[in-house]
C-alpha positions in Angstrom: 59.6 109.8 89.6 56.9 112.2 89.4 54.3 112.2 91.6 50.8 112.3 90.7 48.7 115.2 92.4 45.7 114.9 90.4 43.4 113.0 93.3 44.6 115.8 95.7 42.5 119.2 96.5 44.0 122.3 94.4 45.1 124.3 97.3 47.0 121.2 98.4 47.9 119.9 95.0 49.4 123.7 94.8 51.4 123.8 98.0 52.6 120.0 96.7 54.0 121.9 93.8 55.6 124.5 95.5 57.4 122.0 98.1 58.7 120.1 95.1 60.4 123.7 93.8 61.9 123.9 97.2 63.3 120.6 97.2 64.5 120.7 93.5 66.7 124.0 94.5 64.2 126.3 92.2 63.2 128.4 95.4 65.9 129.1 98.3 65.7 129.8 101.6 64.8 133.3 101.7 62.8 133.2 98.3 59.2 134.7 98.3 56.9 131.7 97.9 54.2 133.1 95.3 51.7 135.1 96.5 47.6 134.5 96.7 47.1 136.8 93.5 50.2 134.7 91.6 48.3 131.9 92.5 45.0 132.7 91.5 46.4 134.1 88.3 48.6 131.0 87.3 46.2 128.2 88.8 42.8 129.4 88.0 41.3 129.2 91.2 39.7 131.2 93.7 40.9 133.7 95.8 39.7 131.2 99.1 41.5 128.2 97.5 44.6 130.1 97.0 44.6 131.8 100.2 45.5 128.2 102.4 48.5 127.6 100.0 50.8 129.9 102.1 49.2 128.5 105.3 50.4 124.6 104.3 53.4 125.7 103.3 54.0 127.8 106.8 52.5 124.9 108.9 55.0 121.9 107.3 57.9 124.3 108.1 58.4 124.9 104.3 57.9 129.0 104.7 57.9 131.5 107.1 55.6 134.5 107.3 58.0 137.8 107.5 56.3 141.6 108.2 56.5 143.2 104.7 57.5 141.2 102.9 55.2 138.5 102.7 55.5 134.5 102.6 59.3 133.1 102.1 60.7 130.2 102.2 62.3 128.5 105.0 65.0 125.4 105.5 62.7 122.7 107.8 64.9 121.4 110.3 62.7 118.2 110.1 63.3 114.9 112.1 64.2 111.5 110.4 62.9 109.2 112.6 63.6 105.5 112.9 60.0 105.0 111.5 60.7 106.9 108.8 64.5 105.5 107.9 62.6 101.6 107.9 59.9 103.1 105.2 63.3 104.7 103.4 64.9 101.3 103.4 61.9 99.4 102.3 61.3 101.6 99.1 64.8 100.8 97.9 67.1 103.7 99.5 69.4 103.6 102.2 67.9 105.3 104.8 69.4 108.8 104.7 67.8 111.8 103.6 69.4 113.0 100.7 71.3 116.5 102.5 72.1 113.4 105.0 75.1 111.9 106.4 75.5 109.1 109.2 79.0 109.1 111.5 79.7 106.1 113.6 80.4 106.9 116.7 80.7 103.7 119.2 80.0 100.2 118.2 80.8 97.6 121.5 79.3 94.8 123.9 77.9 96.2 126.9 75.9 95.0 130.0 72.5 95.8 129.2 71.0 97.6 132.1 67.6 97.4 133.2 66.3 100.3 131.0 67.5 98.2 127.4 67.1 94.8 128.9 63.4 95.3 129.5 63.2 96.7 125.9 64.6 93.2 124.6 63.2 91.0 127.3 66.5 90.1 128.7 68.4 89.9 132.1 70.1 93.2 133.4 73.2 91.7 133.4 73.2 90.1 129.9 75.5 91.6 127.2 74.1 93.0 124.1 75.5 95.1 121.4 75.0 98.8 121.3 75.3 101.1 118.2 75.8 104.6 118.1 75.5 107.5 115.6 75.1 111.0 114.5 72.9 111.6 111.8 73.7 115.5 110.0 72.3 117.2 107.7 72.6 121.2 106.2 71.1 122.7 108.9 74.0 120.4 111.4 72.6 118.0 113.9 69.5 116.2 113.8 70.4 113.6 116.0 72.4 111.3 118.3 71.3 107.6 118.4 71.8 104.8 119.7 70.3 100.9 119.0 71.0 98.0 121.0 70.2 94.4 119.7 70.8 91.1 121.5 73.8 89.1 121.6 72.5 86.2 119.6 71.5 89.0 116.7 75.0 90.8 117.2 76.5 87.2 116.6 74.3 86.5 113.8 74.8 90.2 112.3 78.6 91.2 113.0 78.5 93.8 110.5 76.1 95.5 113.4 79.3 95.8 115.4 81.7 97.3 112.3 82.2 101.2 112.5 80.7 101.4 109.2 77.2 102.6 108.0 74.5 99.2 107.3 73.3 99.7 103.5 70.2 98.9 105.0 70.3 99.9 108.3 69.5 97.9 111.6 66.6 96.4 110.4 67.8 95.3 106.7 70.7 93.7 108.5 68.6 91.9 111.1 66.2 90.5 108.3 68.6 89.8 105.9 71.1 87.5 108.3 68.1 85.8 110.4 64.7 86.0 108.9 63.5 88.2 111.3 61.5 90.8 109.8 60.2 93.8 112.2 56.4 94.6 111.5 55.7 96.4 114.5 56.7 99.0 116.4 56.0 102.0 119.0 57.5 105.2 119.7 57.3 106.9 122.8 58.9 110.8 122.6 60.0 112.3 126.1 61.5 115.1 127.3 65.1 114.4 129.2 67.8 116.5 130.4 70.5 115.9 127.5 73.7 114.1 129.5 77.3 115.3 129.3 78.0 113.0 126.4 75.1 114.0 124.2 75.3 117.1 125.4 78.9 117.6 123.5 77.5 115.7 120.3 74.4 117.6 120.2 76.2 120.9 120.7 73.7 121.7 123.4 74.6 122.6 127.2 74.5 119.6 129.6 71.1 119.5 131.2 69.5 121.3 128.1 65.9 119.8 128.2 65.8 117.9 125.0 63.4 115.6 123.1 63.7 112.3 123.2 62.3 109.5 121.2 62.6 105.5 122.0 61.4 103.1 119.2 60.4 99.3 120.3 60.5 96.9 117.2 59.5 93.0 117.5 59.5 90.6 114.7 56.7 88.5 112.5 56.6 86.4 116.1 56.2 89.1 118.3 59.6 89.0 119.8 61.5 92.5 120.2 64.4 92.7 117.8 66.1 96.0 118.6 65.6 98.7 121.5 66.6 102.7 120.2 67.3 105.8 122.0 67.4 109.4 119.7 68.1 112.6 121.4 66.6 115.4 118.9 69.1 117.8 117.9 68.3 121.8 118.8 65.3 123.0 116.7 64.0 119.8 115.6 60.2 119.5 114.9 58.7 116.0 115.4 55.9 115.7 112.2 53.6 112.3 111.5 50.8 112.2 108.9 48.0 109.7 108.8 45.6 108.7 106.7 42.0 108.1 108.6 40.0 106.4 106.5 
């Protein structure tokens, strides 16, 4: 679907343009993005407008600036958060960036601990259901996560506990089987010394400070629904955009 740009302001309606090349494949990693003069020649505009097109593209992560040679374009090594994934699922996709592939790495009961029984307003000692993955993409690991969910939900949702990717992820699969729909959340990013574990899964030393991202979710009754843990891979940047008005 095209997008329409025509509300935006031309410098930004011009970087828009150029990100879209860069995703299509038309410009490469390594590509000059074109210059201010290309820009005021093709677009028509001033040499001011055309002069903050390279600065969008370098401060998204789309471009680098390189001595002599100009503006180029870069590979963002961008985070998929679990914000993001639910807003991917509820426009009709699965999820996964497209240069993006899920592996399953543990799916068991466990005692839930005081850290994840807090998070779903349980008992230390209760059992829940924990999920783990590695999400990869081109530029190799973005991250390792993992989700817990209640007992009752696991019971409700056994497919949660199937080494298998959920078409719709955690949440689909949590509304879908019991109604529960999650319309609220918070994320809270931290920085943690990566253990052993992650460490060997992130390809990063043991101990290697590394960001860290939790995400609360609680259903249409205000009742938490699942509890998640992502350990950023090496290189990651950590990007939200708001609207203010």
């Amino acid at each position: 679907m095209v997008r329409d740009l025509s509300g935006l302001p031309p410098y930004r309606r011009i970087a828009e343009q150029i990100i879209e090349r860069i995703r299509s494949g038309e410009l490469q990693p390594g590509d000059r993005v074109p210059s201010v003069t290309d820009i005021m020649r093709d677009e028509n505009v001033s040499r001011a407008t055309a002069a903050r097109v390279p600065g969008v593209l370098r401060a998204e992560g789309w471009a680098t600036a390189t001595p002599g040679v100009g503006t180029i374009v870069s590979q963002p090594k961008k985070l998929t958060a679990g914000a993001d994934r639910l807003q991917l699922v509820r426009s009709g996709g699965t999820g996964l960036r497209d240069n993006e592939r899920v592996e399953i790495l543990t799916c068991e009961m466990q005692q839930a601990g005081q850290e994840v029984a807090d998070a779903l307003g349980l008992d230390a000692d209760d059992q829940v259901a924990m999920r783990r993955r590695r999400y990869v993409d081109d530029n190799g690991v973005a991250a390792v996560s993992a989700t817990w969910v209640s007992a009752a939900i696991a019971e409700a949702a056994p497919e949660f506990l199937a080494a298998e990717p959920l078409p719709k992820m955690t949440f689909g699969l949590i509304e879908d089987r019991t109604g529960r729909r999650a319309v609220r959340r918070r994320d809270t990013v931290t920085l943690r010394p990566a253990p052993a574990d992650v460490a060997a899964l992130l390809d990063v030393a043991p101990g290697a400070p590394t960001l860290v991202m939790t995400n609360h979710y609680w259903d249409q009754d205000g009742e938490p629904t699942e509890y998640a843990v992502d350990y950023l891979g090496p290189q990651r940047a950590l990007s939200a955009e708001y609207n203010l008005d």
